[in-house]
N, C-alpha and C positions, 0 to 999 in steps of 0.2 A: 522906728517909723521911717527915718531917714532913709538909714538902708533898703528898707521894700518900695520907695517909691525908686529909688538910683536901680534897683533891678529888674522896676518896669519901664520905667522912661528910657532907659540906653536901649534896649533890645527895638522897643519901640519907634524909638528917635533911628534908629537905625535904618527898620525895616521903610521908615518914610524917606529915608534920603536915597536907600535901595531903588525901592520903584520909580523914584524922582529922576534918577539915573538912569536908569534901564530905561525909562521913557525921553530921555534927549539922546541918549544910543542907540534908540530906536529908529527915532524921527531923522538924524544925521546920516544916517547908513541908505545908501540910496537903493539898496536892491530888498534890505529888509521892510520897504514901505509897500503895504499893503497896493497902493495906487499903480507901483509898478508892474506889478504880477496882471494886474487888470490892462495895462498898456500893453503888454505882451501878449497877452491874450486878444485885444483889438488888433494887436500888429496882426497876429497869426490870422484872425479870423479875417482879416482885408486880404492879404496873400490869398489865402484859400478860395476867398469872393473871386479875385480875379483871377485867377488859374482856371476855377469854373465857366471865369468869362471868355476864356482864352480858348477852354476846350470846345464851347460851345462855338463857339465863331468858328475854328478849324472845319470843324465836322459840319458846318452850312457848307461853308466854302468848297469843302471838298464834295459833298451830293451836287452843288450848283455846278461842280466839273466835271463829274458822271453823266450825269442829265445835258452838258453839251456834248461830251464824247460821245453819248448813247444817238444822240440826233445828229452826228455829224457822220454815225457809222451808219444811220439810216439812211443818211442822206447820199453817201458813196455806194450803198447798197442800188437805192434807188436811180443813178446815175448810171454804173453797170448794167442793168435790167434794161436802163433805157436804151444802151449802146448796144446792149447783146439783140434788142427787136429792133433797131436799126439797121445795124452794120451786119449782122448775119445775112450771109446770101440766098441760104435753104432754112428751112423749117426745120431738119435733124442740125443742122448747125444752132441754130437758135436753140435748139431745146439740151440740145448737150452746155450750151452758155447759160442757161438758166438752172442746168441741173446742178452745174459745178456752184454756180451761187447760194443754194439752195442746198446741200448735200446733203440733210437731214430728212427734208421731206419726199424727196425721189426717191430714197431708196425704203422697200419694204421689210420689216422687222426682220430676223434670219432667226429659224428653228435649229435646232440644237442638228450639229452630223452624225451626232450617232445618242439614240435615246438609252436612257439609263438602263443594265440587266433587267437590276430587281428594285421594285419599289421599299424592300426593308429598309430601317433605318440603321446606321454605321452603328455599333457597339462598341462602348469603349472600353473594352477588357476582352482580354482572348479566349476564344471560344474551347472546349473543354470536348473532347472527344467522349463518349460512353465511357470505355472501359482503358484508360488512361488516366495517369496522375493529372490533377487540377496546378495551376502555378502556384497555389502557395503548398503542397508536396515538396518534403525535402528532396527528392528524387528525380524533380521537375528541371528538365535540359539536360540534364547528364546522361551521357550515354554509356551503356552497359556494355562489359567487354566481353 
């Protein structure tokens, strides 16, 4: 009787000092604590927060400097225009200063110099005469002596 309790009790007594162990090895060990993986995780997700805040700030800033470049090239535009119907002496003079400002809307679309032969559409394979080998004919390119 002695004996079967000594062969339950050690393995037992054991397996409780085990876990007893492994739980202050646990707890000691500062990257195997559950709590840190979680901190790493906040770290990362705060990086991330302000990266997005970073990006989004860039890209106002930079539309907010479009939107003055856009109105400062209207406003040179505007300025020019004013100078070309002032300072112009004639009416062909002013209107050649306003054409060159302007160079999109003065001039009229341009047709094509010379229209297409044939309205067929391009084939992408070579055409095959009647009574001639096709390209895939072993015969096809070589010439006959």
């Amino acid at each position: 009787m002695e004996h079967s309790l000594l062969v339950w009790l050690l393995p037992t007594l054991a397996l409780v000092v085990g876990v007893v162990a492994g739980f202050l090895i646990a707890r000691l060990m500062p990257n195997a604590v559950p709590g840190g993986t979680q901190r790493q995780l906040d770290d990362l997700q705060k990086k991330f927060d302000n990266y997005q805040h970073e990006v989004v700030t860039h890209f106002n800033s930079t539309a907010i400097l479009v939107k003055k470049l856009t109105q400062s090239y209207q406003e040179v535009q505007e300025h020019l225009a004013e100078g070309a119907n002032h300072l112009a002496l004639d009416e062909l003079t002013r209107q050649r200063l306003l054409a060159a400002l302007h160079p999109d809307a003065s001039q009229p679309p341009r047709d094509r110099l010379t229209p297409p032969r044939d309205q067929e559409v391009p084939k992408d394979y070579a055409p095959k005469s009647p009574d001639g080998p096709g390209m895939l004919d072993e015969q096809y390119g070589l010439k006959r002596k």
